[in-house]
C-alpha positions, 0 to 999 in steps of 0.5 A: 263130834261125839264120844265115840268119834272122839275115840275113834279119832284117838285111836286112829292117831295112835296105832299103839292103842287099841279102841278099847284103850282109847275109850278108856282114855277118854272116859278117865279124862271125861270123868276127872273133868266131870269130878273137878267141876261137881267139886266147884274146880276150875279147869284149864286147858291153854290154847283150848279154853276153860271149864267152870261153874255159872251160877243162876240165881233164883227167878220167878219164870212163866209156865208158857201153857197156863200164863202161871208163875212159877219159881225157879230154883237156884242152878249151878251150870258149866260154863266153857269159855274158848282159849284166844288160840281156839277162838282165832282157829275157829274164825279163821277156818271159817273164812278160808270155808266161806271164801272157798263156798263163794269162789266155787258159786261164781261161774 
């Protein structure tokens, strides 16, 4: 799902907006995750999951063309962790689509 899919989807779901209006929605909520998460804030939304920052620290790396070494600088990256309600979502959703795929494969 993109950006625009999920615009699409909130404006669909709620007739009382319009496109315009959902893509606001979606950029205010995007940027105040983008702005929590540049300040170091943790963010969490129950039953989907967590949002924080990882950090990786500084390493020596290989340039895979030369055989160089090269040092890798110290990196603040996002993390998302899945809530246990979207974890069992997700697993179960998947069985019930396996087991679709493989009854409709037996003749």
């Amino acid at each position: 799902m993109t950006r625009s899919d999920l615009v699409e989807e909130l404006a669909n779901r709620f007739g009382q907006l319009t496109h315009r209006d959902a893509e606001f929605a979606v950029k205010a909520i995007l940027d105040a995750m983008n702005d929590a998460l540049v300040r170091g804030h943790r963010i969490e939304i129950r039953g989907f999951g967590s949002f924080s920052i990882n950090r990786r620290p500084p390493r020596m790396g290989r340039n895979p063309r030369s055989g160089e070494s090269v040092a890798i600088p110290e990196k603040r990256v996002p993390h998302f962790k899945p809530g246990k309600a979207l974890r069992e979502a997700v697993d179960l959703r998947t069985a019930e689509l396996e087991s679709q795929r493989d009854s409709s494969a037996q003749p």
